[in-house]
C-alpha positions as CSV (number, residue, x, y, z in Angstrom):
1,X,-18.0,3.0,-16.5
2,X,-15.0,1.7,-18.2
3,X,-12.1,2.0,-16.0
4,X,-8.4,1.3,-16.3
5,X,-6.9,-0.8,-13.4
6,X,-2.4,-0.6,-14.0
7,X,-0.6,-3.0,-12.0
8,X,-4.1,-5.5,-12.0
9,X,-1.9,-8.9,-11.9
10,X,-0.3,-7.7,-8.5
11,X,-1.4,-7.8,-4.7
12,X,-3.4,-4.7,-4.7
13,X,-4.7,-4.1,-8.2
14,X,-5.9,-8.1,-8.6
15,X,-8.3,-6.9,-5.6
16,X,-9.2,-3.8,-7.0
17,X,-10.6,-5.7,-10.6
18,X,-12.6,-8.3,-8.8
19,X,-14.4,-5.6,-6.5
20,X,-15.3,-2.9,-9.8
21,X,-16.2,-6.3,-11.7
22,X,-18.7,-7.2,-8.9
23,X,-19.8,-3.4,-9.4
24,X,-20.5,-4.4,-13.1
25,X,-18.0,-2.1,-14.3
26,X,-16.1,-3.1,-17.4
27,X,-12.5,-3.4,-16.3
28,X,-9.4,-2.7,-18.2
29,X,-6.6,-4.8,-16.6
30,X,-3.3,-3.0,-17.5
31,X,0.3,-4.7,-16.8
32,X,3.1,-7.2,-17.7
33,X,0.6,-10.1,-16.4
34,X,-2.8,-10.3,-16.8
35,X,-5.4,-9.1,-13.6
36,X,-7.8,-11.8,-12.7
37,X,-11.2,-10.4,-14.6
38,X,-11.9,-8.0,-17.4
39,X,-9.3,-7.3,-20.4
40,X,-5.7,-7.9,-20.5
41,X,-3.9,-5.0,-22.1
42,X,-0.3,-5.3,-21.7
43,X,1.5,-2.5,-20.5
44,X,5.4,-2.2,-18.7
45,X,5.5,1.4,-16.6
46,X,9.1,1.4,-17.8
47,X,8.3,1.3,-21.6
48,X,6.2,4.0,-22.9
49,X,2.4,4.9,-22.4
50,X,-0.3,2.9,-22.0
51,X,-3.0,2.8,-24.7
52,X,-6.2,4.2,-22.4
53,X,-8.4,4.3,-25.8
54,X,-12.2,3.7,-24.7
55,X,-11.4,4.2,-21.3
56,X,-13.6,6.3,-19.1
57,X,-10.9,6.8,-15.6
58,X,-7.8,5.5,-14.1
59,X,-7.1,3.6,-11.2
60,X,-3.2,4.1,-10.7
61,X,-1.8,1.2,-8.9
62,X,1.3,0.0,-10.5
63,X,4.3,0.2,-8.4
64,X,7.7,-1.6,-7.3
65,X,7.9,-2.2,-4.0
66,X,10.3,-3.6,-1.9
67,X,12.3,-2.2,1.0
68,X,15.9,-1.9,-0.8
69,X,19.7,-1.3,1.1
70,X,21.3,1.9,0.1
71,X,23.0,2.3,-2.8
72,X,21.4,-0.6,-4.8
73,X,21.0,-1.3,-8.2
74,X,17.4,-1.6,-8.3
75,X,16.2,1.5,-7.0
76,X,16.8,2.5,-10.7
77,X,13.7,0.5,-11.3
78,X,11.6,1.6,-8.4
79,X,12.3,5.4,-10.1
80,X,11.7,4.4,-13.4
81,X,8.3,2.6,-11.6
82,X,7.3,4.5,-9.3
83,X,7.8,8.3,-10.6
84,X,8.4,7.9,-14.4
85,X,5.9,5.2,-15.0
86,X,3.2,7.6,-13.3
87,X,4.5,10.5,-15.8
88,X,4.1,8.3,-18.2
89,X,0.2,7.3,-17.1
90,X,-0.4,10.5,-16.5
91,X,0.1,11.7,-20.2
92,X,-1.5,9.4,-21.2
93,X,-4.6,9.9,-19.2
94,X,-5.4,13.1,-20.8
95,X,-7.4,14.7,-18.1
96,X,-9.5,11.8,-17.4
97,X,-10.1,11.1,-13.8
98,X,-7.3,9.2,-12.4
99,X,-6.9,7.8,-8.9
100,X,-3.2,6.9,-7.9
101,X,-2.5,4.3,-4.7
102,X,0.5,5.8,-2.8
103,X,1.5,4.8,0.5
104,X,2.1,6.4,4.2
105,X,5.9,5.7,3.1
106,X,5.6,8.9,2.0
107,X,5.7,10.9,5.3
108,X,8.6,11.9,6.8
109,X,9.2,9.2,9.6
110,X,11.5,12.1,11.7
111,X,8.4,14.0,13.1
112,X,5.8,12.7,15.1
113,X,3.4,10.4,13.2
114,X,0.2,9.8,15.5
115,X,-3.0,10.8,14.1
116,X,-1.6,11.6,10.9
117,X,-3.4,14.2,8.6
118,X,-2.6,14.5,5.2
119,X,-0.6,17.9,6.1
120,X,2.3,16.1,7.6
121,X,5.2,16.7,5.4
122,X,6.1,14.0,2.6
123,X,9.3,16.4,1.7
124,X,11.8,14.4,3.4
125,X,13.6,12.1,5.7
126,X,12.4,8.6,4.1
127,X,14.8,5.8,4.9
128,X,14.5,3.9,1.8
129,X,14.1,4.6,-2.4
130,X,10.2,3.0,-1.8
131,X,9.0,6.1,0.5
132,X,11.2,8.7,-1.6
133,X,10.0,7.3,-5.5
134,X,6.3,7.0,-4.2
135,X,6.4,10.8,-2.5
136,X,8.1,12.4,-5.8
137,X,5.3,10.3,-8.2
138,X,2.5,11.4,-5.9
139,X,3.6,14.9,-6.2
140,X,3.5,14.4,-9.8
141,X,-0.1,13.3,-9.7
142,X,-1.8,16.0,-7.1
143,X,-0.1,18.2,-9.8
144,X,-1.9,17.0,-12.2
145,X,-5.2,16.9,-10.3
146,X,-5.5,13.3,-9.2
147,X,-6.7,11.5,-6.1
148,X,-4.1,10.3,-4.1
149,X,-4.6,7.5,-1.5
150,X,-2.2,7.2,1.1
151,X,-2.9,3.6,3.0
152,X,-0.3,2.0,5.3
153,X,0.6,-1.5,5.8
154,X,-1.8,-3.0,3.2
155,X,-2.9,-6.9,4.4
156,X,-5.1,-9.3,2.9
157,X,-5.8,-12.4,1.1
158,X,-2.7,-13.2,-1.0
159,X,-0.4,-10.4,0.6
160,X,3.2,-11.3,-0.5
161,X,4.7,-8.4,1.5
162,X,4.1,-8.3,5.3
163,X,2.9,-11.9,6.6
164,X,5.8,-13.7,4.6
165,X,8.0,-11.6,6.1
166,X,6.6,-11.9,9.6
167,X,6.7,-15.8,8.8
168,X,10.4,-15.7,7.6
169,X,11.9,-14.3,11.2
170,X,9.9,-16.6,13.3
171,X,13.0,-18.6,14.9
172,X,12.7,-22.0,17.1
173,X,9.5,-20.7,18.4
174,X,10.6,-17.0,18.7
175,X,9.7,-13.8,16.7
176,X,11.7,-10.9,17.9
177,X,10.2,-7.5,17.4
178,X,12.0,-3.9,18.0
179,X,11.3,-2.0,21.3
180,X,8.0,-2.6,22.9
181,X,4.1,-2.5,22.0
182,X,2.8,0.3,19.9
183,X,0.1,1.3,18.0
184,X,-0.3,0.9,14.3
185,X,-3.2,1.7,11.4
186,X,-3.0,-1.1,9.2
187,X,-5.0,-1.0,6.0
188,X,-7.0,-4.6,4.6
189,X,-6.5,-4.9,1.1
190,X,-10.9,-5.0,0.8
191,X,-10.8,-1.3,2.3
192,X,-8.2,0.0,0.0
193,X,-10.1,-1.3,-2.6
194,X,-13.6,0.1,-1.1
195,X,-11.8,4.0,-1.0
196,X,-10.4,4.0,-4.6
197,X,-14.0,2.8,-5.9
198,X,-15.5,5.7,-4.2
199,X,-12.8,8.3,-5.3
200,X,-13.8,7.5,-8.2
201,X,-17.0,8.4,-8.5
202,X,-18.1,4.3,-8.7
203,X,-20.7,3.7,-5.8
204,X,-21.5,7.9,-4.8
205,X,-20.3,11.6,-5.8
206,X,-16.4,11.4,-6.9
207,X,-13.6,12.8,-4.6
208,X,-12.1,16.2,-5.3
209,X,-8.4,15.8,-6.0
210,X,-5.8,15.7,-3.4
211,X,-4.7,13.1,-0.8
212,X,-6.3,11.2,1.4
213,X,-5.4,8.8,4.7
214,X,-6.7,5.1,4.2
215,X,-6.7,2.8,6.8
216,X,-8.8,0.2,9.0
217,X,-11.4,1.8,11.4
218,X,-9.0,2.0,14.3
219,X,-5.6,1.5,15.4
220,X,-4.1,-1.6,16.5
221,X,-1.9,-2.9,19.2
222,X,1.2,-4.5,17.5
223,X,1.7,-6.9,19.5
224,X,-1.5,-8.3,19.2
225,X,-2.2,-8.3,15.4
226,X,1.1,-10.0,15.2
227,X,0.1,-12.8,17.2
228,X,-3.1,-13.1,15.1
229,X,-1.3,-12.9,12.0
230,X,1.0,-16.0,13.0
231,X,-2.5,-18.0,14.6
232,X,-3.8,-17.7,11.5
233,X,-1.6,-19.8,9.3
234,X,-0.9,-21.6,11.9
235,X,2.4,-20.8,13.3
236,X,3.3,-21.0,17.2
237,X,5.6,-18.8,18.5
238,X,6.1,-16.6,21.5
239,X,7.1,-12.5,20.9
240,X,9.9,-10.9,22.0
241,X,11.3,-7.5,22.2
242,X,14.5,-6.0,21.2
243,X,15.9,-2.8,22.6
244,X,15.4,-0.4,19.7
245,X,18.3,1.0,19.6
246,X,20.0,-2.1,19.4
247,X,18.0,-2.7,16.2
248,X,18.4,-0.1,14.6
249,X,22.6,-1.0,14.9
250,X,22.0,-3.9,13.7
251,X,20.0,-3.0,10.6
252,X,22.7,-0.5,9.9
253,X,25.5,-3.0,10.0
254,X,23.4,-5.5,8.0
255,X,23.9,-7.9,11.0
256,X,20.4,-9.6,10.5
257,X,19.5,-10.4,7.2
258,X,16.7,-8.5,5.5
259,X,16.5,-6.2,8.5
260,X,16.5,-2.6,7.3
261,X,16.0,0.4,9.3
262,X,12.6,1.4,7.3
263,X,12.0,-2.6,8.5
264,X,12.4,-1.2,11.9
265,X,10.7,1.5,11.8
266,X,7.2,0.1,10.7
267,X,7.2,-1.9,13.7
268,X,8.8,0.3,16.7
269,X,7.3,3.8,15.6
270,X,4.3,4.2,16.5
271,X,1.8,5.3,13.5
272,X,-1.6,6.2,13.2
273,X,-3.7,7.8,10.2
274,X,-6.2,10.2,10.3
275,X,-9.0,8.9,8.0
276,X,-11.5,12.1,9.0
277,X,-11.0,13.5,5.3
278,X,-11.8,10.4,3.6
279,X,-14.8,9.9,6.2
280,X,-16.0,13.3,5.6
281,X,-16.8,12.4,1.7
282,X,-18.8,8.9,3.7
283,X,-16.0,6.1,3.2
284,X,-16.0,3.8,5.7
285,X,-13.6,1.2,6.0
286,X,-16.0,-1.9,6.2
287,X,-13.2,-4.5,7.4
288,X,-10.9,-5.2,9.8
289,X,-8.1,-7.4,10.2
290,X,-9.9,-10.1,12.5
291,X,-12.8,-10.3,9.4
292,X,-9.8,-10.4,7.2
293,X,-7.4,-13.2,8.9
294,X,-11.5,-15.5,8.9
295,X,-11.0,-15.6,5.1
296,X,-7.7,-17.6,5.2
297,X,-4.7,-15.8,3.3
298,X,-5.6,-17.5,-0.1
299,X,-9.1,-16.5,-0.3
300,X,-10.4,-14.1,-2.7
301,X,-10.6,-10.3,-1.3
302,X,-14.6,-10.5,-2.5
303,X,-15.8,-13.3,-0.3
């Protein structure tokens, strides 16, 4: 199988290469940058359509994330990313298979979100441009008959998203979190990886288009992956909790930097995903996050 990877120089697709190249697929890496096996073939989601001659199926994972203030300049980008870049993909695809990494941004954060299925609305209520661009360019690809995997919270070797930013608000010793313990699914970078193979028809019987939930085997307390998370690069430094309310003012008024209130809400709402239609098709997520943190956070997700 000859298979497309888009976005293969960034966190998640660099993971997703090395794991089909173990597979012995020949691996397409499309992007700006190159991905860190197979064939470099340049593409920019803002720019036109990629060339998918020779290729087989799709593995959708190019997007711009980052957690943006109203009103700024860049969420231009993340649209022209997120929702016209997977137009774009999509042409070009031409009814080949094609499975598209979304997010559990997508949900509307207003209702309750504990054991998640893949009913719960995506319509509505997100509190930044990264939930609303991934939501309208996942509707764009169920539409067209893709796989859509919705994973939350994605860690691993190399993550430049949620460690770094745990790191950064570590102060004299103290990491302050809004309101008190909860539970969260978190996703390892290994398993996201694992699910969009198997979608695809790579190790078993491909998935039938439509969304699916991915995360980690179970739940986790917060507080407790947070404290493994800083133990395992080696930071000391004692939790503490902030009335959420009190957060949530002060991501408003912009009085701390970098805290927003989607920032808020991945830590003090408590969210868990239903896997069961992902399970039903026999994925199992094979890792979890103390397996993960062993590998040190520059290893490579295929040790």
């Amino acid at each position: 199988m000859r298979i497309a990877v888009t976005g293969a120089g960034g966190f998640c697709g660099s993971h997703l290469a090395r794991a089909a190249d173990a597979l012995g697929l020949d691996v397409h890496c499309y992007g700006r940058t190159p991905g860190p096996v197979g064939r470099h073939v340049r593409w920019d989601a803002t720019e036109g359509e990629p060339d998918l001659t020779g290729v087989d199926a799709v593995v959708h994972c190019a997007a711009a994330v980052a957690d943006l203030p109203p009103g700024s300049p860049a969420e231009a980008l993340q649209y022209a990313v997120n929702v016209t870049g997977t137009e774009r993909l999509l042409r070009a695809a031409a009814g080949r298979p094609v499975v598209q990494v979304s997010s559990a941004s997508v949900y509307d954060p207003r209702l309750s979100r504990t054991s998640l299925t893949e009913r719960h609305p995506t319509d509505g209520g997100h509190l930044n441009a990264y939930g609303r661009t991934k939501a309208a360019g996942e509707r764009l690809a169920l539409a067209a008959g893709a796989v859509v995997l919705r994973p939350r919270a994605v860690y691993g070797p190399g993550d430049p998203h949620l460690a770094p930013q745990l790191l950064a608000r570590v102060r004299r010793g103290l990491l302050l979190l809004p309101g008190g313990d909860v539970p969260l699914s978190l996703t390892a970078v290994q398993n996201l990886a694992d699910a969009c193979l198997a979608a695809l028809g790579a190790t078993g019987p491909a998935w039938p288009s439509g969304a699916y939930n991915i995360a980690d085997a179970r739940p986790y307390r917060r507080d407790a992956a947070v404290r493994a998370v800083l133990a395992a690069h080696g930071v000391r430094a004692r939790i503490g909790h902030v009335p959420v309310p009190l957060a949530r003012l002060a991501a408003r008024t912009g009085r701390v930097p970098g805290l927003t209130p989607y920032a808020v809400d991945q830590l003090a709402a408590p969210v868990t995903l239903d896997t069961g239609r992902a399970r039903a098709l026999g994925w199992r997520p094979a890792w979890d996050l103390d397996a993960v943190l062993r590998l040190g956070p520059t290893a490579s997700g295929n040790a």
